[in-house]
C-alpha positions in Angstrom: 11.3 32.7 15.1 12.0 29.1 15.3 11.8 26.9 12.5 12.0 23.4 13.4 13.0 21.0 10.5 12.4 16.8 10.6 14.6 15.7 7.7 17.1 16.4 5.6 18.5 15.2 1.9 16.8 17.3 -0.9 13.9 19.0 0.5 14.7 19.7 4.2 18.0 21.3 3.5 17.3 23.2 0.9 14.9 24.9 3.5 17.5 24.6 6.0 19.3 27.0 4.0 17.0 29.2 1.7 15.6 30.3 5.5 19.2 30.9 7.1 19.3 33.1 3.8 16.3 34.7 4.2 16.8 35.6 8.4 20.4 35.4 9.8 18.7 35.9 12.9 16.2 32.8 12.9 16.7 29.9 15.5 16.9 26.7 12.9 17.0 23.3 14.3 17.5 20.6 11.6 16.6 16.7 13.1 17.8 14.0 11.2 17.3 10.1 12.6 20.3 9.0 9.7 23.4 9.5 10.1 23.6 12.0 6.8 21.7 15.3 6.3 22.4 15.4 2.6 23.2 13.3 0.3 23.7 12.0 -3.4 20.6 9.3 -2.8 20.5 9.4 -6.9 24.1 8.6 -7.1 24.1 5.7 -4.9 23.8 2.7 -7.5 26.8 4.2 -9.5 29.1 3.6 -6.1 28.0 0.2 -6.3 29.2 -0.4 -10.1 32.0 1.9 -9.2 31.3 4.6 -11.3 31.6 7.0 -8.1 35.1 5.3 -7.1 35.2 7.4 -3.6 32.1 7.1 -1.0 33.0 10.8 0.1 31.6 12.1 -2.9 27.8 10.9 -2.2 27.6 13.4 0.7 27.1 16.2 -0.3 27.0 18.3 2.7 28.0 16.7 6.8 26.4 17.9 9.7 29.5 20.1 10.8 29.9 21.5 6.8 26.2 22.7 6.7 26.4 23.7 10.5 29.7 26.2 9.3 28.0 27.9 6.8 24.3 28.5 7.5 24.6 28.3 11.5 21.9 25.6 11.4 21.2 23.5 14.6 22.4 19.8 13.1 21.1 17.2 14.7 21.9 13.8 13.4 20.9 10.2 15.0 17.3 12.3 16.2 14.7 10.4 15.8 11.1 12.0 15.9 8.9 10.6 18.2 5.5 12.5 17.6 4.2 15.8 17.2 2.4 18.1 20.3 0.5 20.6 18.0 -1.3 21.6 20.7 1.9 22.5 22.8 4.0 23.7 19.5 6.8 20.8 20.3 8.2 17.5 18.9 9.5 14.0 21.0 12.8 13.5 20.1 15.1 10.1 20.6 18.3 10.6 20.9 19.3 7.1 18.5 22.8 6.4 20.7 21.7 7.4 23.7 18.4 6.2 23.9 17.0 9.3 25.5 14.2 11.7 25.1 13.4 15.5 25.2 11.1 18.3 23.9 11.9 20.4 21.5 9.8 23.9 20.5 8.7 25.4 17.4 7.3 28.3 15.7 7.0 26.7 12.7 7.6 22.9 11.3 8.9 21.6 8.4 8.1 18.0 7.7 10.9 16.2 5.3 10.6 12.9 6.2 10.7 11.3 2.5 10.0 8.2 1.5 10.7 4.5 1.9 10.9 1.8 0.1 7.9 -0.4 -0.1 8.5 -4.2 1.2 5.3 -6.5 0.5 4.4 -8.5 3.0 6.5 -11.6 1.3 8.1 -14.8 3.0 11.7 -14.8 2.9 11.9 -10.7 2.8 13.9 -10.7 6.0 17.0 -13.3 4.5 20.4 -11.6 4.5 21.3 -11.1 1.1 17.9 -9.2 0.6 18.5 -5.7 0.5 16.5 -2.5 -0.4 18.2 1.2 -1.4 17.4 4.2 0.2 20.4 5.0 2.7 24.4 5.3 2.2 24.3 2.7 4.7 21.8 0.6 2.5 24.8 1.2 -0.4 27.6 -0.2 1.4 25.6 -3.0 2.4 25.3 -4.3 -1.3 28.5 -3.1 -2.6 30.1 -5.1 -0.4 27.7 -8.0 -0.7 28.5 -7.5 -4.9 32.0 -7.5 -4.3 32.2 -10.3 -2.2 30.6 -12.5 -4.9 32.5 -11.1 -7.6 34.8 -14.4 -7.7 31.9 -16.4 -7.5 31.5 -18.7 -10.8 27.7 -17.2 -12.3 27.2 -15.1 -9.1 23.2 -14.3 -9.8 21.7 -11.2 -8.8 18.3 -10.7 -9.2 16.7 -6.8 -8.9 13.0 -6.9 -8.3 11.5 -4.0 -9.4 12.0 -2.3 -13.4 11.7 1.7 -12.0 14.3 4.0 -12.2 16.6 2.5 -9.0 15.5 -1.0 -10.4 17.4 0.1 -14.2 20.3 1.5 -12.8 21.0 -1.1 -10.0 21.0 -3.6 -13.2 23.4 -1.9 -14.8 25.6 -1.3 -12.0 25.4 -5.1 -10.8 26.4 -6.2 -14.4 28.9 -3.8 -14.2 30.5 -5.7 -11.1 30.6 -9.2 -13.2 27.7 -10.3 -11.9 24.6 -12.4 -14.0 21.9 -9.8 -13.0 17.7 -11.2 -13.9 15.4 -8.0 -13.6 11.8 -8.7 -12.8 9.2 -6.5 -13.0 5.0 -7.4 -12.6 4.0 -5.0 -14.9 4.3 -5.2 -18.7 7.4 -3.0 -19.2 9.7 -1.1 -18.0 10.3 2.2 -15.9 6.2 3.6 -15.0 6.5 7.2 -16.2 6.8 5.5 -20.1 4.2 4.1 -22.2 4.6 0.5 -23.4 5.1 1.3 -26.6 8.2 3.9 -25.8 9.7 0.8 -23.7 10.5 -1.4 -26.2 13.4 -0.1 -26.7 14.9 -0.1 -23.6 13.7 -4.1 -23.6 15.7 -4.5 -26.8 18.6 -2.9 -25.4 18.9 -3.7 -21.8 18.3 -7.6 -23.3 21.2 -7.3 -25.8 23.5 -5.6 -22.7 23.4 -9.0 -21.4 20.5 -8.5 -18.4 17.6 -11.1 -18.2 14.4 -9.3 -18.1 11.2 -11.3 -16.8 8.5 -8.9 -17.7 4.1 -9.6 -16.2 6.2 -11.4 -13.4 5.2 -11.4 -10.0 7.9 -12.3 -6.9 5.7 -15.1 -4.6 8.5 -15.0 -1.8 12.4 -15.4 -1.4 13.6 -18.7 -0.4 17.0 -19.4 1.6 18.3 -23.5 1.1 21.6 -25.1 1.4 22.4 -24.5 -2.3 22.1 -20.8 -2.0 18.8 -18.5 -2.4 15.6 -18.3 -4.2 13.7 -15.6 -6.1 9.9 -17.4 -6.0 7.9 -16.3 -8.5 4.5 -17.5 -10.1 6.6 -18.7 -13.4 9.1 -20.6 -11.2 12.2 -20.1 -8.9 15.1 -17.8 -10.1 18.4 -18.8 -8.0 20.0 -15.3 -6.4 22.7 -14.8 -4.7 22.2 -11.3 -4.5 18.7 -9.8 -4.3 17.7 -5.9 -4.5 13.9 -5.1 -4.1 13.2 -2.0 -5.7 9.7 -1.6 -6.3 8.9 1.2 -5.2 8.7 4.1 -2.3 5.7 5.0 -0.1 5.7 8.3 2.2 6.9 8.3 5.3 3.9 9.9 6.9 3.5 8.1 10.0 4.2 11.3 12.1 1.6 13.4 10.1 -0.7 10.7 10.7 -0.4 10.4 14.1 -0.6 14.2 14.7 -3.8 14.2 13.0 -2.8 16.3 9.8 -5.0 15.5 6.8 -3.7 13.3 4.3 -4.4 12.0 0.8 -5.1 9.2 -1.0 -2.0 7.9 -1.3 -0.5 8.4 2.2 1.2 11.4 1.6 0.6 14.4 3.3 -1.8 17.1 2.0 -0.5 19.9 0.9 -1.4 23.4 -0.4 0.3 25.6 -3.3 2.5 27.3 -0.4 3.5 23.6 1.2 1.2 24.3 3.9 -0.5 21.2 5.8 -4.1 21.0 7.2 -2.4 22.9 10.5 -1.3 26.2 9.7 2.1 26.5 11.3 3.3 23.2 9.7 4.6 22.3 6.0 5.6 19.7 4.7 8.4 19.0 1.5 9.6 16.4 -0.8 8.4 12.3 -1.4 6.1 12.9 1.6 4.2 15.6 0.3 1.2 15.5 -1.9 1.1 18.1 -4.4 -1.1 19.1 -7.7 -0.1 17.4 -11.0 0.4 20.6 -13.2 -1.0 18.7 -15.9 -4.5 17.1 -14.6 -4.8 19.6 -11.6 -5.1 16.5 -9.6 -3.1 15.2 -6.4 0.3 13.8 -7.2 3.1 12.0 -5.4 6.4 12.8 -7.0 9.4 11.8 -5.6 11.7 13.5 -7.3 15.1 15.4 -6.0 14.2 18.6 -8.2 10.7 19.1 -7.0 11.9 18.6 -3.4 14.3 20.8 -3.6 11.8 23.7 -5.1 9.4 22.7 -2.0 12.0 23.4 0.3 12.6 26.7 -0.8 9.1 27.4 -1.1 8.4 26.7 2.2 11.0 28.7 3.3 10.0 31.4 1.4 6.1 31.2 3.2 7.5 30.9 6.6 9.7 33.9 6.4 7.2 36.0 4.6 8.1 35.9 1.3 4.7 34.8 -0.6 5.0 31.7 -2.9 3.2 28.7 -4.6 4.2 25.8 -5.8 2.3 25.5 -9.1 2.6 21.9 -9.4 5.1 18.7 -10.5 4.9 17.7 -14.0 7.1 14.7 -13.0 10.6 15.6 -15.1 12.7 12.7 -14.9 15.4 11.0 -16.8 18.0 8.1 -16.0 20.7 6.2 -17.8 20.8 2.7 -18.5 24.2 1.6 -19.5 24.7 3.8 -22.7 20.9 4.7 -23.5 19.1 8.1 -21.9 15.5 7.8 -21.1 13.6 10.5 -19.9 9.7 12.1 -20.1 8.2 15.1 -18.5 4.2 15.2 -17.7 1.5 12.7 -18.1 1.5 9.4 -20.1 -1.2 7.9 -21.6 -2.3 5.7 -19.0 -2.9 8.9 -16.6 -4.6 10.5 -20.0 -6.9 8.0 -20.3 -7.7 7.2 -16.5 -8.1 11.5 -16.4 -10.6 11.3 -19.3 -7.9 14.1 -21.4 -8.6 14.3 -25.1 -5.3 13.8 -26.1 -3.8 12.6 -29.5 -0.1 11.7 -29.8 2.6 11.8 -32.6 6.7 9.6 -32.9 9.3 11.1 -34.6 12.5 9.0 -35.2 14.9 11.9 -36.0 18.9 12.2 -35.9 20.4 13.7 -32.6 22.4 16.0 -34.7 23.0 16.3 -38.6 23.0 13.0 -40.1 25.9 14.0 -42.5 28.5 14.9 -39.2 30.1 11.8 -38.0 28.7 10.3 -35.0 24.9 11.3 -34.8 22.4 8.3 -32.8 18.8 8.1 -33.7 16.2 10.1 -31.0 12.7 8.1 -30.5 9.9 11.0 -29.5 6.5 11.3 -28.1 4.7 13.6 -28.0 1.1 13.5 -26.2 -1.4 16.6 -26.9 -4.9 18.1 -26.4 -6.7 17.5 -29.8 -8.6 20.7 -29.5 -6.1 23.2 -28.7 -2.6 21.4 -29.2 -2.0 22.1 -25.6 1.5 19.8 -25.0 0.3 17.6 -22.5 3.5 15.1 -22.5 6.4 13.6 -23.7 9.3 10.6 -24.0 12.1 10.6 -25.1 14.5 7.6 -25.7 17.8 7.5 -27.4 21.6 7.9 -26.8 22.8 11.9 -27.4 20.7 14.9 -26.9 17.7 13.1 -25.1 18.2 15.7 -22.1 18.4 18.8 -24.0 15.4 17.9 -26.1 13.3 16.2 -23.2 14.3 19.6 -21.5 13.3 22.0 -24.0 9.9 20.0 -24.0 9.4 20.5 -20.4 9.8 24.0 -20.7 7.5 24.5 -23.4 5.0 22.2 -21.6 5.9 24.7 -18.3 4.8 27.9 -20.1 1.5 26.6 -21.3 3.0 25.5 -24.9 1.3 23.9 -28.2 2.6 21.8 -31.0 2.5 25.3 -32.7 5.2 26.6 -30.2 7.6 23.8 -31.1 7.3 24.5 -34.7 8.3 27.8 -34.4 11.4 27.0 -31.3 14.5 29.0 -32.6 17.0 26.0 -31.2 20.7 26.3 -31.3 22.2 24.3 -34.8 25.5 23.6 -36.3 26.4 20.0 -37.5 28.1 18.7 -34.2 24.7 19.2 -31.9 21.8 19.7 -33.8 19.4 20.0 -37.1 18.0 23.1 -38.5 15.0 21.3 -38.1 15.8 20.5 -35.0 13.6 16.8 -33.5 12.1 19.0 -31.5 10.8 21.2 -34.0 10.0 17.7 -36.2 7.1 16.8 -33.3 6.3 19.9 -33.6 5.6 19.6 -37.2 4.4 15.8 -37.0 1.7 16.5 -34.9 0.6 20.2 -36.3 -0.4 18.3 -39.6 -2.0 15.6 -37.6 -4.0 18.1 -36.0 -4.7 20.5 -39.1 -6.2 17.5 -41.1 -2.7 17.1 -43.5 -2.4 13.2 -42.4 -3.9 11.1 -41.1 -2.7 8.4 -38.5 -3.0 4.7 -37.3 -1.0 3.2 -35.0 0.9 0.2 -34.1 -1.7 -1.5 -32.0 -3.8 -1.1 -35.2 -2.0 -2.9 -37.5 -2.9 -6.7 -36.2 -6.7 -5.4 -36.4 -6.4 -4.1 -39.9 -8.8 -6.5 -42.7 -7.0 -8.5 -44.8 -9.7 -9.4 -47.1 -9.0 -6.9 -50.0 -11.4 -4.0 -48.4 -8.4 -1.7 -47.7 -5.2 -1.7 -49.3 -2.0 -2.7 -47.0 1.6 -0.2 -48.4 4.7 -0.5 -47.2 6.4 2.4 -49.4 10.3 1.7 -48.2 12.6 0.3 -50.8 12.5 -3.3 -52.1 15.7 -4.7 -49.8 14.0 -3.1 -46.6 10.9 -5.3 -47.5 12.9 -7.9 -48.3 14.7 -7.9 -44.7 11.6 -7.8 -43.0 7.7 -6.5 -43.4 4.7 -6.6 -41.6 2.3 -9.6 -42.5 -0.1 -8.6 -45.5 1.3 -4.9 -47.1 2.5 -4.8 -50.2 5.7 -3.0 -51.3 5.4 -0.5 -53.3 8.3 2.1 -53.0 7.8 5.9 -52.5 10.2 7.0 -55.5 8.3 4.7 -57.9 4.6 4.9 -56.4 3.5 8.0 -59.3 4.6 5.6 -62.0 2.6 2.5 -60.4 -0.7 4.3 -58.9 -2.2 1.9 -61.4 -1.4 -1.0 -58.9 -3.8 0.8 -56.4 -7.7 0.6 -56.2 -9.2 3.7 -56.3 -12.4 4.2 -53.7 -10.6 2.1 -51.2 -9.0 3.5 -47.7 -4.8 3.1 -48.2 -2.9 2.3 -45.2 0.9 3.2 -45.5 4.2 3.0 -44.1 8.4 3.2 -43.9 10.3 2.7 -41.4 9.8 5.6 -39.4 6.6 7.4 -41.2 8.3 10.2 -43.1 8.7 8.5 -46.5 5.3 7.0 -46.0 3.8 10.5 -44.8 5.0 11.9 -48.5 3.4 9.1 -50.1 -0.1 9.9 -48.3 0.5 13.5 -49.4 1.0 12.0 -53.3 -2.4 9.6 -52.9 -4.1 12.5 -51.3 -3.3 15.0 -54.4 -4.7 11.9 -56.5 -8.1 11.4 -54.5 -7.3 8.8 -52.4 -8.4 8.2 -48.8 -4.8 7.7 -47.0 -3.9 7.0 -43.4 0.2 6.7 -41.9 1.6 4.4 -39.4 2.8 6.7 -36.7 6.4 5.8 -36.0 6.8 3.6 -38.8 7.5 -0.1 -39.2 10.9 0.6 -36.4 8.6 0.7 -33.5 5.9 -2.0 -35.0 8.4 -4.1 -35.4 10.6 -3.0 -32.0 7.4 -3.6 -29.9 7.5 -7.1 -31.4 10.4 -7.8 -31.2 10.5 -6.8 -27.1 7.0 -9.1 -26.4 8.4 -12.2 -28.1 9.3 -14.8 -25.8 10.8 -17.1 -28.0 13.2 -14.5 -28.8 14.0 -13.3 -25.3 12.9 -16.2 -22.7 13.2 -15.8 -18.6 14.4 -19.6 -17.7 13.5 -20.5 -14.3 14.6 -23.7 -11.8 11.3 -25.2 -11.8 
C-alpha cells in the first residue's frame, strides 16, 4: 500500500507516523512545498519577543529526523500541482528545480492547512507588511522588530485581535516597541463572548498596548515619513505592521480535483476523515468537520484536533475503524501574564443555532484564599435549560485557568450537566485548589439557577431596569464598596444588616440585588425569599457590570489617530 501525504505540521505528520506505526511495511511519501515538515507554528510569536531565545527549538522534527525514525519518504520544496483521481497520482514541482513528475497513490492524505486571509486592501503588498504562518514568515518580523528596536517610538501596529493577533502584541511590546492593536469587531479574541473580554480590554490596556476596538483597516499607506495604517477613524503611523485576521483553508487542490466542499471552503469531510472520493482524506485547518456541540459543520484550526485527524485517518487507511466525533474548539493562549481559554460554543453560535441555553459567572479564588498568592478566576458557564447539558465555557484569569477550563472540557466531552460538576471529586489542599473547588462553584451557581433557588438578571439588564419606584434597585456590599463606586439608581443596603432593615423595603414589589460578584447578593435573595419577596441577582456581580464599562468607555481608553 501507498499512502501518499500533501502536508505536513500537525496533522500530516502525525499520520505520517501513526501509519509507519501501524504497517512497517507501507510505501509513505510525505510532500511538503515549505521548507519544514513540522513545526512549533504556535510558538512562533514567542521567538519574536524572545521568549524561545534559539530558532532550533520551533522545529520540531527535520525532514532527515522524521525520515530516521519512521522511514517516511520526506520530500520538502514539493509543491502539489493537482490531483489525477482518475489515474490515482499527483503533479508535483520540484520548488529549486523547477521540474515536474507523477507521483502514485493508493491512498491520499490531504494536509494542506490554512493561510492567512489578506483582504483585497491597497498598500497590502508594502515591505514592512507581514503576515504569520511560516518560520520563514517569523524571521521576517523578528528581524524587522529588531531592527527598529533603536528607533525613538518605533510603532507597530497588529491588525487582527485573535489568538496570533494577542500574542504578537505582546511579543512586539516585549521587543520595546509602541504596539496599536486593531480589531473590526467589538472585542477581542472570537471564541469569547463580549462580556468575558472585558477583561482582557482592561488588562491588555493597562500592559501599555493601544487597543482600537469596531475598527476597520481602509488600506496601508507607504510616504516619505514612514507608513500608514488607514482606517475609517483616521491614519495610525506603523512602522511595523502584522495582519492577522484570520486563516482560510487551503483547498484549492480539493477544489480543482472536484472533491465536495463546504460552506466555508474547507473540504468536506466524514467522521473517518474521508472526502467525497473514497481513497482520499483530508486532516487539519483544511478540513471541515462536525461541531460536537451543534452537530453542524465546523472549521477548527486548531493543533490538537489536527493532530487527532491525522491519527484517525491513519487508523481508517490501515484498517483500524475510527471516527472522529467532532471539535468542540478547546483553546487557550496567554497574553502577557493573563490565561484565556474556552472549550465549545459561545453565545453568539447559541443563539444563531436556535440552542436553549441559560448561562451562569462565578468569580472564585484559583486556590484557597487564606494561602498566599491566590488570583481571582472569571467563569462561564453556558447550558441547556432543560436538561443542564454543559454546552460551553470561558475562562479568564491568571493561575489554574487551564486545569479548570480543562476539567470543563472533559465534562462537556462525556456528555456532562451542571449536576456533574457539582458532584467533581477535584484534587484540594491550600497551594492549588478549594474544597469547593470554582469548578464545582458553576456547578452550584447554575444548578440553583436551574432548580428555581435564584433567580437571575444580567449585566445588559441593568441600564433597561425602571427607575421610577416600580422595582426596588439593592446593592447589598458594604457601605465603603458603595461609596468607591455603584451602579446609577440602587440603594445600599448591606447583606449583614439587611434582616434588621427589611423595613426599608416595599413589600409586593420585584427586588433587584447585587455585590460584587453575586454571592453576598445571592444570600440576600435567599433572606427576601424566606420573607415573601419576589428577588432576582445580578449574575457576576457589580465586577463585570462595572468591568464591561469600564472596557467600552472611550474617554477612558481613546485610539488617537493622525487625521
Amino acid at each position: 500500500m501507498k499512502l501518499v501525504i500533501i502536508g505536513g505540521v500537525a496533522g500530516g505528520a502525525s499520520a505520517a507516523a501513526r501509519a509507519r506505526r501501524l504497517d512497517e511495511k507501507a510505501e509513505i511519501v510525505l510532500l511538503e512545498r515549505g521548507a519544514y515538515i513540522s513545526f512549533a507554528n504556535c510558538g512562533l510569536p514567542y521567538y519574536v519577543g524572545g521568549e524561545i531565545a534559539s530558532q532550533d527549538k520551533l522545529t520540531l522534527q527535520t525532514p532527515e529526523s522524521f525520515r530516521a525514525r519512521f522511514n517516511v519518504d520526506v520530500r520538502v520544496l514539493s509543491q502539489v500541482l493537482s490531483i489525477d483521481r482518475a489515474a490515482h497520482s499527483v503533479q508535483v514541482r520540484n520548488v529549486k528545480t523547477g521540474q515536474t513528475y507523477q507521483e502514485r497513490y493508493d491512498k491520499l492524505i490531504l494536509a494542506t492547512g490554512a493561510a492567512p486571509v489578506a483582504p483585497p486592501l491597497p498598500g497590502l503588498d508594502a515591505p514592512f507588511v507581514h503576515t504569520l504562518r511560516t518560520i520563514p514568515d517569523t524571521l521576517a518580523i523578528k528581524e524587522a522588530a529588531e531592527k527598529l528596536r533603536g528607533k525613538a517610538n518605533a510603532q507597530a501596529v497588529v491588525i487582527g485581535g485573535g489568538a496570533i493577533g494577542c500574542e504578537m502584541a505582546e511579543n512586539l511590546k516585549r521587543v520595546g516597541l509602541s504596539v496599536t492593536l486593531v480589531e473590526m469587531a467589538d472585542h477581542l479574541i472570537a471564541p469569547l463572548d463580549a462580556d468575558m473580554a472585558a477583561d482582557v480590554h482592561n488588562y491588555i490596556r493597562q500592559k501599555g498596548v493601544r487597543l482600537c476596538l469596531n475598527t476597520a483597516v481602509t488600506g496601508i499607506e507607504q510616504g516619505a515619513q514612514g507608513g500608514f495604517v488607514l482606517t475609517q477613524a483616521g491614519k495610525l503611523p506603523a512602522d511595523l505592521v502584522v495582519l492577522s485576521i484570520g486563516v482560510a483553508p487551503e483547498s484549492g487542490l480539493a477544489r480543482a480535483a472536484g472533491l465536495a466542499l463546504g460552506a466555508r471552503g474547507g473540504i468536506a469531510t466524514d467522521a473517518q476523515m474521508r472526502t467525497s472520493d473514497p481513497d482520499i482524506y483530508a486532516v487539519g485547518d483544511v478540513a471541515e468537520v462536525t461541531d460536537f456541540v451543534t452537530g453542524s459543520p465546523a472549521m477548527v484550526p486548531l493543533a490538537g484536533p489536527a493532530n487527532r485527524q491525522g491519527r484517525i485517518a491513519a487508523d481508517n487507511i490501515l484498517g483500524r475503524a475510527r471516527a472522529y466525533s467532532g471539535a468542540q474548539g478547546s483553546s487557550i493562549l496567554k497574553i502577557f501574564d493573563m490565561t484565556v481559554a474556552s472549550t465549545g460554543v459561545n453565545e453568539r453560535t447559541a443563539r444563531a443555532r436556535g440552542l436553549n441555553y441559560d448561562k451562569v459567572f462565578t468569580y472564585s479564588a484559583s486556590h484557597a484564599s487564606y494561602y498566599p498568592g491566590s488570583t481571582m478566576l472569571s467563569i462561564k458557564v453556558l447550558f441547556d435549560k432543560e436538561t443542564g447539558r454543559l454546552l460551553g465555557a470561558q475562562v479568564v484569569g491568571f493561575d489554574g485557568v487551564d486545569k479548570r477550563c480543562d476539567v470543563l472540557a472533559t465534562a462537556l466531552r462525556l456528555g456532562g450537566t451542571v449536576q456533574d460538576l457539582t458532584e467533581l471529586e477535584l484534587c484540594y489542599a491550600p497551594p492549588f485548589g478549594s474544597a469547593k473547588d470554582p469548578v464545582n462553584m458553576a456547578g452550584f451557581v447554575a444548578q440553583n439557577v436551574m432548580e428555581g433557588v435564584v433567580r437571575q438578571f444580567h449585566w445588559s439588564d441593568v441600564a433597561s431596569l425602571p427607575r421610577d419606584g416600580s422595582v426596588q434597585l439593592v446593592d447589598v456590599r458594604t457601605a465603603a464598596e458603595y461609596a468607591r463606586g455603584h451602579i446609577e439608581g440602587f440603594i445600599n443596603l448591606p447583606l449583614d444588616s439587611l434582616r434588621q432593615r427589611l423595613a426599608e423595603l416595599t413589600r409586593g414589589k420585584p427586588v433587584y440585588l447585587h455585590c460584587h460578584s453575586g454571592l453576598r447578593s445571592y444570600i440576600a435573595c435567599r433572606i427576601l425569599t424566606g420573607e415573601g419577596f419576589t428577588c432576582y441577582n445580578l449574575a457576576g456581580g457589580y465586577r463585570l457590570w462595572s468591568a464591561i464599562a469600564q472596557s467600552r468607555a472611550p474617554e477612558d481608553h481613546p485610539c488617537y489617530f493622525h487625521n
